[in-house]
VOPAGU-2260 file (C-alpha; in pm, 1 decimal, decimal comma):
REM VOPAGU-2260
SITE   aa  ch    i         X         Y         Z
SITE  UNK   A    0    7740,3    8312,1   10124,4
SITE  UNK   A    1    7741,6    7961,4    9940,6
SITE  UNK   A    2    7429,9    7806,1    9866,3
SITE  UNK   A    3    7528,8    7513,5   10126,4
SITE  UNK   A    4    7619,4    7792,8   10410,1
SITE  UNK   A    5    7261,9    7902,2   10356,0
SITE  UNK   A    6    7138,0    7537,9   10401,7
SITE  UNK   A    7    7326,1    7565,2   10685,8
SITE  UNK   A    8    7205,3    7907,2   10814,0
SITE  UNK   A    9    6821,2    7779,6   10781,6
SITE  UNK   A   10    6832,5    7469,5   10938,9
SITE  UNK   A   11    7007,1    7615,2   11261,9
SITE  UNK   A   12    6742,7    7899,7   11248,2
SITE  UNK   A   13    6445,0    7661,7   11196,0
SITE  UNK   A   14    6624,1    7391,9   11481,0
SITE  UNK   A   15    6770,9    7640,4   11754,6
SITE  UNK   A   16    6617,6    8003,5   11691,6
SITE  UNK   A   17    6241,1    7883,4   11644,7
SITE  UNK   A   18    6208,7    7980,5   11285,2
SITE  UNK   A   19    5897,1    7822,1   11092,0
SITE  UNK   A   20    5824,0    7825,8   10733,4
SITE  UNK   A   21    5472,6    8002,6   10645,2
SITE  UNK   A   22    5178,1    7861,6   10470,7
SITE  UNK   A   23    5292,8    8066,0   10149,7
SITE  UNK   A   24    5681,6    8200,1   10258,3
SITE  UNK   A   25    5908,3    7934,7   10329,9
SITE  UNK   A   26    6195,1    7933,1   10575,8
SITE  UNK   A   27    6482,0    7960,5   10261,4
SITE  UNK   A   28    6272,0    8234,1   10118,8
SITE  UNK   A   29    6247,7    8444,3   10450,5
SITE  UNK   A   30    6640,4    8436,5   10539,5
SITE  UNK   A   31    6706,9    8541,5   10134,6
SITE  UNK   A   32    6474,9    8831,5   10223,2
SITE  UNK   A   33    6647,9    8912,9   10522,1
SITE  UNK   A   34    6975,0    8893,9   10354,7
SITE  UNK   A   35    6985,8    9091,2   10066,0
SITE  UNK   A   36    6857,1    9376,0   10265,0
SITE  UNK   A   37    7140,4    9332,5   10489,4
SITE  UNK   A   38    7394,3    9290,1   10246,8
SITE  UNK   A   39    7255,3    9526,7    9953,7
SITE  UNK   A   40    7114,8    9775,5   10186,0
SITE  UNK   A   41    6790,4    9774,8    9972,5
SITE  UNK   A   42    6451,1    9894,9   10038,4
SITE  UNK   A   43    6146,8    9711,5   10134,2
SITE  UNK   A   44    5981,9    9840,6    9808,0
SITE  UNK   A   45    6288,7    9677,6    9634,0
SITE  UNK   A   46    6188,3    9300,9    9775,1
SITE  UNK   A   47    5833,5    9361,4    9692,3
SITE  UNK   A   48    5903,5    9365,3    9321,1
SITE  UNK   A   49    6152,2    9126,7    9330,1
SITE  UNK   A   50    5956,7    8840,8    9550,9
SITE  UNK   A   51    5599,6    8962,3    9443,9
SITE  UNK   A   52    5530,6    9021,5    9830,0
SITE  UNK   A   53    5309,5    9271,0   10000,8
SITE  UNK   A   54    5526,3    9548,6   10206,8
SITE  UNK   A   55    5382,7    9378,6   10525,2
SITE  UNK   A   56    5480,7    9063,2   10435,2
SITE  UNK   A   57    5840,4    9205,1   10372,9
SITE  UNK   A   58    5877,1    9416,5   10686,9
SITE  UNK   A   59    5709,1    9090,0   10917,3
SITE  UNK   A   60    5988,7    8844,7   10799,3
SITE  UNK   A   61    6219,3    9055,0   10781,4
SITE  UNK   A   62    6225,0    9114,4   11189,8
SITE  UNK   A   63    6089,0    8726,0   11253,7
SITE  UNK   A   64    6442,3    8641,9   11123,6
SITE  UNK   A   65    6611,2    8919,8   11300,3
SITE  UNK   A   66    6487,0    8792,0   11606,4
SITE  UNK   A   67    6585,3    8422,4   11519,1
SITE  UNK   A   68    6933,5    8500,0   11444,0
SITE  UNK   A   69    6953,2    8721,0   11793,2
SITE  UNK   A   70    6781,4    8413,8   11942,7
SITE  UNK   A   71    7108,4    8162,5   11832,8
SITE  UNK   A   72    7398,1    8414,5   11963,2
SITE  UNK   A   73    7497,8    8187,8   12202,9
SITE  UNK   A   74    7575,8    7955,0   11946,4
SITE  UNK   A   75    7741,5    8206,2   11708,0
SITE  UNK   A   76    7956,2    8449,3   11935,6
SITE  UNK   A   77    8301,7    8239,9   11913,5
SITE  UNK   A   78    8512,7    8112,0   12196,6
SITE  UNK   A   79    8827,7    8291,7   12302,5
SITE  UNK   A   80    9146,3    8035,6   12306,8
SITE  UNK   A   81    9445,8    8217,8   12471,9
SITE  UNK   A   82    9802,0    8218,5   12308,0
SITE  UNK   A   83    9984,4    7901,3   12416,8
SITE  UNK   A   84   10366,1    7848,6   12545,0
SITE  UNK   A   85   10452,1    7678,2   12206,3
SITE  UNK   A   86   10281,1    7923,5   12018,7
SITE  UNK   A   87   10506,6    8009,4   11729,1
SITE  UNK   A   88   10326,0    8289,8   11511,3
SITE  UNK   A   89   10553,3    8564,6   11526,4
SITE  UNK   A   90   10273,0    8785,8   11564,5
SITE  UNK   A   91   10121,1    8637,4   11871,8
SITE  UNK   A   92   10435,0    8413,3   12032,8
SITE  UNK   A   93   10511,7    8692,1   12266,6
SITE  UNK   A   94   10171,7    8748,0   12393,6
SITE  UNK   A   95   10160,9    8407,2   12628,0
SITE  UNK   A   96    9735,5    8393,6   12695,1
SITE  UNK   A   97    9642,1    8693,3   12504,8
SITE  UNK   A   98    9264,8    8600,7   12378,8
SITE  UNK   A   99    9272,4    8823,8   12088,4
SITE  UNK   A  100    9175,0    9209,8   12078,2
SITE  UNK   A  101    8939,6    9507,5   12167,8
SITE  UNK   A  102    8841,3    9839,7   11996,7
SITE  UNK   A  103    8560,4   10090,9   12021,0
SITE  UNK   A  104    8408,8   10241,8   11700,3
SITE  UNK   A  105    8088,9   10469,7   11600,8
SITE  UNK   A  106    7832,9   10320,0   11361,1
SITE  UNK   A  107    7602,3   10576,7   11225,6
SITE  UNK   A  108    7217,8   10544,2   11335,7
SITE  UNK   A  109    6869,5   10741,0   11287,7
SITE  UNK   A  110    6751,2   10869,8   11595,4
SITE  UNK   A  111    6406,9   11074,7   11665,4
SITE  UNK   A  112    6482,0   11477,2   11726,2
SITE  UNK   A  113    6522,6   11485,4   12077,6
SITE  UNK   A  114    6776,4   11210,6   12118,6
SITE  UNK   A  115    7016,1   11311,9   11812,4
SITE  UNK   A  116    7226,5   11576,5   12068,8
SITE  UNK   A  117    7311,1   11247,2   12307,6
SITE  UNK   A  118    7402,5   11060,0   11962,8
SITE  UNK   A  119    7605,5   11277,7   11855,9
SITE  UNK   A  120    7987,4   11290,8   11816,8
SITE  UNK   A  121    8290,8   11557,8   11837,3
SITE  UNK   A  122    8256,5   11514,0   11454,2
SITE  UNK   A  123    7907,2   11616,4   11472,2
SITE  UNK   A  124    7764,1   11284,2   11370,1
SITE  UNK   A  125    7488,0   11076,6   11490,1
SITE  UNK   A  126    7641,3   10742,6   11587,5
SITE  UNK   A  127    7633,6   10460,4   11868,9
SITE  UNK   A  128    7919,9   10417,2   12034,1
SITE  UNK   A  129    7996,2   10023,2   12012,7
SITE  UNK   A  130    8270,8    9837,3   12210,3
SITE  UNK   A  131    8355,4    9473,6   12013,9
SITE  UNK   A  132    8581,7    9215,8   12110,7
SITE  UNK   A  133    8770,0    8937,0   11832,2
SITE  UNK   A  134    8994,3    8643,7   11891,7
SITE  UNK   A  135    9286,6    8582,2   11692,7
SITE  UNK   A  136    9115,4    8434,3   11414,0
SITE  UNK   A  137    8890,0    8732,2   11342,6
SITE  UNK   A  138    8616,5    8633,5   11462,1
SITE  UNK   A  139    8382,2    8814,7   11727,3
SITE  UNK   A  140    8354,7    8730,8   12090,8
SITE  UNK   A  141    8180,9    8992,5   12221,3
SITE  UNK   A  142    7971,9    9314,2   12150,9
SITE  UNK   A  143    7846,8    9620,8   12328,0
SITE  UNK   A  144    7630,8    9897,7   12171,4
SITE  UNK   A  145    7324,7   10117,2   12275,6
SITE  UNK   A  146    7551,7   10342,9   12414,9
SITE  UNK   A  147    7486,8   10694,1   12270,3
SITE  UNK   A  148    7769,4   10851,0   12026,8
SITE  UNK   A  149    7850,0   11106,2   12283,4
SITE  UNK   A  150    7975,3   10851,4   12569,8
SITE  UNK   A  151    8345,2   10799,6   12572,7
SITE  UNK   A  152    8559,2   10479,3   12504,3
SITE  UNK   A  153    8659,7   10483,8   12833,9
SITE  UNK   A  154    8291,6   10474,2   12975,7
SITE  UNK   A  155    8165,4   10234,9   12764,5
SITE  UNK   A  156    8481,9    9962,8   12805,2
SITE  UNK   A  157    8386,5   10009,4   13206,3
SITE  UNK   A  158    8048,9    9933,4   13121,3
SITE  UNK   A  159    8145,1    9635,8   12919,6
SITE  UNK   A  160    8322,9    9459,4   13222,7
SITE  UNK   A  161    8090,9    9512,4   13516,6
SITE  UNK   A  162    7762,9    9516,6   13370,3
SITE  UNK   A  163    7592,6    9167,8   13475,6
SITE  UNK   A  164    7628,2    8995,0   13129,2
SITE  UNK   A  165    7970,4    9092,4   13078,6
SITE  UNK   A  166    8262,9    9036,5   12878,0
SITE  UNK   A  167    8439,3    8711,1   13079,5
SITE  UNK   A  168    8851,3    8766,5   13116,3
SITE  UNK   A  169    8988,7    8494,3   13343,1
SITE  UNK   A  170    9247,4    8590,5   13527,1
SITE  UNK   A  171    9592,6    8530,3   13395,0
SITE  UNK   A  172    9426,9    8642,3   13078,7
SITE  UNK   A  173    9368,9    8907,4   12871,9
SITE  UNK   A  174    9258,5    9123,5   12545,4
SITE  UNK   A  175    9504,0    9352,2   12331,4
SITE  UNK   A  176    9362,3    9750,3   12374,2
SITE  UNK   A  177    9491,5   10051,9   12219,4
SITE  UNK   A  178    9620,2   10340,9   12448,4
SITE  UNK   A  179    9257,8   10506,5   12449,7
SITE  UNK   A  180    9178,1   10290,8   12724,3
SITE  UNK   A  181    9297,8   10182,3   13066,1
SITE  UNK   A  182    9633,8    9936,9   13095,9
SITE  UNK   A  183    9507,3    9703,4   13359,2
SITE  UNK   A  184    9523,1    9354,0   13460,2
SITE  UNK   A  185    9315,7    9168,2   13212,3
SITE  UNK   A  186    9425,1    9464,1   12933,4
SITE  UNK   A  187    9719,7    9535,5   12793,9
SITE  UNK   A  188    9777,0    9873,6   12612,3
SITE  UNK   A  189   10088,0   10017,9   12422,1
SITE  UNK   A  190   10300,9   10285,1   12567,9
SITE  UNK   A  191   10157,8   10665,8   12473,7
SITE  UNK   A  192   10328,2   10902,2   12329,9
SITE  UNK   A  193   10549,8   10614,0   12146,8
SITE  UNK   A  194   10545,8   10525,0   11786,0
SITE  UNK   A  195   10293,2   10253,7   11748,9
SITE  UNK   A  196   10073,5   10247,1   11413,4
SITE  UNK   A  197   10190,1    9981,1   11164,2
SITE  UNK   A  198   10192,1   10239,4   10859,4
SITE  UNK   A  199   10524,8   10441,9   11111,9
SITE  UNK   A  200   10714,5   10041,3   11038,2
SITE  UNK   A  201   10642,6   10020,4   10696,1
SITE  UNK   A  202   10924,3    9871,4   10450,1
SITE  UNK   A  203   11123,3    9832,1   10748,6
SITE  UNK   A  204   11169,3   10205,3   10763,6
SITE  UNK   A  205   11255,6   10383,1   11118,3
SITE  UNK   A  206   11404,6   10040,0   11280,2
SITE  UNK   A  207   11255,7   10048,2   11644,8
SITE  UNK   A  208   11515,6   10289,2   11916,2
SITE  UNK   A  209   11426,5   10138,3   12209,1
SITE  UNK   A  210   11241,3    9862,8   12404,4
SITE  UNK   A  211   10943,7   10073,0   12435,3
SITE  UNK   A  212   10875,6   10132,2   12055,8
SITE  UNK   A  213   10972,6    9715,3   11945,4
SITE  UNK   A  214   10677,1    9626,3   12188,6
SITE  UNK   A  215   10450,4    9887,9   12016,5
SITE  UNK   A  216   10527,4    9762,1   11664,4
SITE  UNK   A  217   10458,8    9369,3   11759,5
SITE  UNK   A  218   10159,7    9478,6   11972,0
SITE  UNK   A  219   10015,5    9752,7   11651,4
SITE  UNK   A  220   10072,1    9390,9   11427,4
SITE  UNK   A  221    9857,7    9171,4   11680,4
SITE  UNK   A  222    9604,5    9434,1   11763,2
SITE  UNK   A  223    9532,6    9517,0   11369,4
SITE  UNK   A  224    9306,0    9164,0   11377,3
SITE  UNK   A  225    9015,9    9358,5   11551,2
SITE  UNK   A  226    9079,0    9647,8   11267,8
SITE  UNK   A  227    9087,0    9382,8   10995,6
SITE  UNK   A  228    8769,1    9177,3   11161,0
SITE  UNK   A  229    8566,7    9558,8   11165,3
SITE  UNK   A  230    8696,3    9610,8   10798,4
SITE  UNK   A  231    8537,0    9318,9   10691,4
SITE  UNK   A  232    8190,0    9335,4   10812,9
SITE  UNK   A  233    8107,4    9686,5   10703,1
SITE  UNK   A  234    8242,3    9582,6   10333,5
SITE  UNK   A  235    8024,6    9266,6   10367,2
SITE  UNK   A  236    7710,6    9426,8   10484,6
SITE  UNK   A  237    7562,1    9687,5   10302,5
SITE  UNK   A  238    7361,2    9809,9   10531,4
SITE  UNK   A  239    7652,8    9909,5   10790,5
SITE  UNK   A  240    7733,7   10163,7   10591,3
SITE  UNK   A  241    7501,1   10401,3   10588,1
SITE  UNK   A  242    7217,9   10528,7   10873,1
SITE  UNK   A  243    6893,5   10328,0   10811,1
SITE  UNK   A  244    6555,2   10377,9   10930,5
SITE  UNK   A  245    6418,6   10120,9   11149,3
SITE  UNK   A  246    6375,0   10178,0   11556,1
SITE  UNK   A  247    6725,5   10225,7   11710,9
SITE  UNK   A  248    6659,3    9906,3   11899,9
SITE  UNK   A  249    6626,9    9743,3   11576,5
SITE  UNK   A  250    6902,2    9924,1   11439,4
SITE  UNK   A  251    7115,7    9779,3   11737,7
SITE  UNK   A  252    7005,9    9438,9   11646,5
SITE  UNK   A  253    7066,3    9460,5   11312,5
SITE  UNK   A  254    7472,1    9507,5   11381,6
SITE  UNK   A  255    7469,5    9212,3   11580,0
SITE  UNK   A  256    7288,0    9022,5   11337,8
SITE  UNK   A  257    7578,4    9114,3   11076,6
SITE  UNK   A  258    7811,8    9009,3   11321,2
SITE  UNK   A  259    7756,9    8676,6   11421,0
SITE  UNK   A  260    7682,4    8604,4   11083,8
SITE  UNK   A  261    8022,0    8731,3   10980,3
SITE  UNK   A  262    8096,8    8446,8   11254,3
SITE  UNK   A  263    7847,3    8150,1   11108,6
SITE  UNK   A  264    8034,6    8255,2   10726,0
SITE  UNK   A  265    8360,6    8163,4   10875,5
SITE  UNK   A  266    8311,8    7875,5   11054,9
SITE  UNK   A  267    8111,8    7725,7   10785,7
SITE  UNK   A  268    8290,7    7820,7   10442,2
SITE  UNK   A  269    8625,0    7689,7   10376,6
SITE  UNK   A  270    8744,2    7978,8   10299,2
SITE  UNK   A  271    8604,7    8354,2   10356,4
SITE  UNK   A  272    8527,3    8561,2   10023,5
SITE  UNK   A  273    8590,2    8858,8   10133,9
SITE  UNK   A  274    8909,9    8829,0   10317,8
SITE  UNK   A  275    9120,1    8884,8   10015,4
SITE  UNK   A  276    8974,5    9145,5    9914,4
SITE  UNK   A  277    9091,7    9521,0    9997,4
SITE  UNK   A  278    8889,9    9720,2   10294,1
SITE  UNK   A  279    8876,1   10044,7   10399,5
SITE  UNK   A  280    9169,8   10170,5   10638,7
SITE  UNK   A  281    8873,3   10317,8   10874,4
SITE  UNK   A  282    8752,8   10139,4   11161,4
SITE  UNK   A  283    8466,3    9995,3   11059,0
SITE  UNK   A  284    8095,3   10000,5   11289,4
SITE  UNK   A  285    7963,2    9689,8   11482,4
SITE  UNK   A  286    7767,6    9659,6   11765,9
SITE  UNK   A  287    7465,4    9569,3   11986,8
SITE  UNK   A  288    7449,9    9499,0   12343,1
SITE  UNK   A  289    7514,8    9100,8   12412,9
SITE  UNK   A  290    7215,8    8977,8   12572,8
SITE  UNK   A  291    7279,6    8625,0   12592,3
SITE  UNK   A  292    7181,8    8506,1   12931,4
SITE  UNK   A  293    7501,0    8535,7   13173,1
SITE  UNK   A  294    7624,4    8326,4   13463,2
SITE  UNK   A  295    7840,8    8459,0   13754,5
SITE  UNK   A  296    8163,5    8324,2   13718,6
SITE  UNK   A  297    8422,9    8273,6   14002,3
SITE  UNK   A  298    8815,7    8368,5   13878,6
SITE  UNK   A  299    8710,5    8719,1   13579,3
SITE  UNK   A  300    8789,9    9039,1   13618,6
SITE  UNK   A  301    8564,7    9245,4   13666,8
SITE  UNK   A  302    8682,0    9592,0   13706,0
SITE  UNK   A  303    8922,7    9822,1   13532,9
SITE  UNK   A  304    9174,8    9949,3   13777,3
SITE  UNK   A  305    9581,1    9984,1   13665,1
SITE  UNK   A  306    9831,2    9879,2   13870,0
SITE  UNK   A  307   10219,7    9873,8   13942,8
SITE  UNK   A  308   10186,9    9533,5   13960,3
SITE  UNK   A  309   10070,7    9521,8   13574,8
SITE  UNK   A  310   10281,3    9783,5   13443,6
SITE  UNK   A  311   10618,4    9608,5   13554,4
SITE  UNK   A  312   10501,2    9293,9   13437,0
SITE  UNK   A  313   10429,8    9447,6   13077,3
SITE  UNK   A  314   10806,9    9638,2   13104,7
SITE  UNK   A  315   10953,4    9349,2   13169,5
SITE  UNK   A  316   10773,8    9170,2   12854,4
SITE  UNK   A  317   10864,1    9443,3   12674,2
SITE  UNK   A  318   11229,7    9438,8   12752,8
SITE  UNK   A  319   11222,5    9087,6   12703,2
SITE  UNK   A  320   11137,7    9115,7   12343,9
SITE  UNK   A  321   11349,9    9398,9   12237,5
SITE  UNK   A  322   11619,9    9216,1   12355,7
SITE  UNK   A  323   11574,7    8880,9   12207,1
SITE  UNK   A  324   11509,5    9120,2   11906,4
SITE  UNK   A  325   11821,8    9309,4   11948,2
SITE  UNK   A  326   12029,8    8916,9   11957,1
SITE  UNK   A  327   11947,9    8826,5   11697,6
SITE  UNK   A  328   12024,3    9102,9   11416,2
SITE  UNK   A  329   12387,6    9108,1   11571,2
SITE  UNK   A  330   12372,1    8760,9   11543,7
C-alpha cells in the first residue's frame, strides 16, 4: 500500500468508521499496527518491540481498527455492473448482464476442541467454508463465511441467497458458477462431465468438438476472475495463509477485513502491485459473513431452483457461440 493509499485508508476510518487517535497512539500509527500483522502475519510480541508498546496496547488497537474497517463495508464491498450489449471483451461479450463470478473455498481457522469435528473437511482439515462473490474487475461484491468446514457448497450458496442480508441478483441478471453448484435462473454453470478447465485449452491444443465444450472454454476464461481475485488476497495477506489464534469470530472478521481492503487498494492505487505478480494455482481463502444492514428489495432472486426454462436459454447461448465460432475459422 502507498503511503498516500494509507492517507487515504485513515481518513475514511477516522471520518466514516469512528476511528480516533489516542492521547499517546495516533490514528496512522494504529492502522500500521493493524497492517503489518495482517500482511506479515506477525505476532503481537513482534509489534511490541518494534513500536515500544505494551501487549495490551497492541492487542486493543489492533481489534479497534478491525472493527472500524468492518464498520465502512458498505462503502468498500464494490458494485456489480452487468455486461452490456456493446460489450466487446472477448472474454465477457457473450455473457449479455453477467455481473461477474462466484466460488466457494476453505480458509483454515483455530477452533476450541469440541467444535474442530464440525470444522473439519473430507481432507481432514479445520477450515470455514466461505462463499465470495467478484465483478469483472476483480474486485469483491459479496462474502459469506461462519459456515463450518464440513457444510457443503451447495448448502452454503442456498444460504447465501435467502438469508435476510443476502447476495442481491436482479432478475435478468446473473453470476458465473462452476458445476458444483445449481444452474438456475440468476446462475449460470458449465455443462458436467464436459471439458472445461482452462489448463485442457492450453496452446490451442484439443480445438473445442462441439457446442457444449466452446461454451465451457469461454465460460472457464470468464469465471477464472473469481480464481485470480482469491489468488491475490491470500498472496497479499499474510495472515490468510496460515490458522491464527484469535476467537473464530475474530478470525471471520479478519478475512473480511483483508477483503475489502483488497477492494480500497484497487480503487485507490493506479495500479495494483500485486497483480503482476505470479499466485498460487489453488483457490485461495476469503470470507466472513456480510453484515451490512440489508433492505428488501422488489425484482432479486431469491431462491435456487433450476429450470427448463434456464437450461434452453443457456443451450441456445451456447449454440449461438459455437457457431459464430465455427464461421469464422472457415471464414
Amino acid at each position: 500500500m502507498s503511503v498516500d493509499a494509507l492517507g487515504r485508508l485513515c481518513e475514511l476510518l477516522k471520518v466514516q468508521g469512528g476511528l480516533t487517535d489516542e492521547c499517546h497512539v495516533s490514528i496512522s500509527e494504529q492502522v500500521t499496527i493493524f497492517l503489518i500483522i495482517l500482511a506479515h502475519h506477525k505476532k503481537n510480541r513482534t509489534l511490541q518491540v518494534r513500536f515500544y508498546r505494551s501487549g495490551e496496547t497492541i492487542s486493543r488497537y489492533f481489534n479497534k481498527v478491525l472493527s472500524s474497517v468492518i464498520r465502512v463495508q458498505s462503502l468498500l464491498f464494490a458494485k456489480a455492473d452487468p455486461v452490456l450489449d456493446d460489450c466487446i471483451d472477448p472474454r465477457w461479450k457473450w455473457f449479455k448482464g453477467c455481473l461477474g463470478a462466484l466460488d466457494g473455498t476453505y480458509t483454515d481457522v483455530t477452533v476450541s476442541e469440541e467444535d474442530k469435528s464440525r470444522y473439519r473437511t473430507r481432507k481432514d482439515k479445520i477450515s470455514t467454508n466461505v462463499l465470495g462473490v467478484c465483478n469483472r474487475d476483480m474486485n469483491f461484491v459479496y462474502v459469506l463465511s461462519g459456515w463450518e468446514g464440513s457444510a457443503s457448497d451447495s448448502r452454503v450458496f442456498k444460504d447465501a441467497i435467502s438469508r435476510r442480508n443476502n447476495l442481491k441478483i436482479p432478475i435478468g441478471n446473473y453470476y458465473l458458477i462452476d458445476a458444483g453448484y445449481t444452474n438456475c435462473k440468476g446462475f449460470l454453470a458449465p455443462y458436467r462431465q464436459t471439458r472445461y478447465h482452462i489448463q485442457e485449452w492450453a496452446n490451442g491444443r484439443n480445438a473445442p468438438r462441439n457446442f457444449r465444450e466452446y461454451f465451457n472454454k469461454k465460460h472457464s476464461s470468464a469465471r477464472n476472475v473469481i480464481e485470480r481475485c482469491f489468488g491475490l488476497l491470500k498472496k497479499r495477506w499474510a495472515i490468510l495463509r496460515s490458522p491464527c489464534f484469535y476467537k473464530i469470530k475474530t478470525q471471520n472478521k479478519i478475512i473480511i477485513a483483508c477483503c475489502l481492503l483488497q477492494n480500497f487498494i484497487r480503487l485507490t492505487m493506479d495500479s495494483d502491485p500485486e497483480e503482476d505478480m505470479p499466485v498460487e494455482e489453488e483457490h485461495m481463502p476469503i470470507g466472513e459473513e456480510y453484515n451490512a444492514a440489508a433492505q428488501v428489495q422488489d425484482g432479486t432472486i431469491d431462491s435456487v431452483e433450476g429450470s427448463n426454462e434456464w437450461t434452453i436459454w443457456r443451450d441456445n447461448l451456447a449454440n449461438e457461440m459455437y457457431n459464430e465460432w465455427r464461421n469464422s475459422r472457415i471464414n
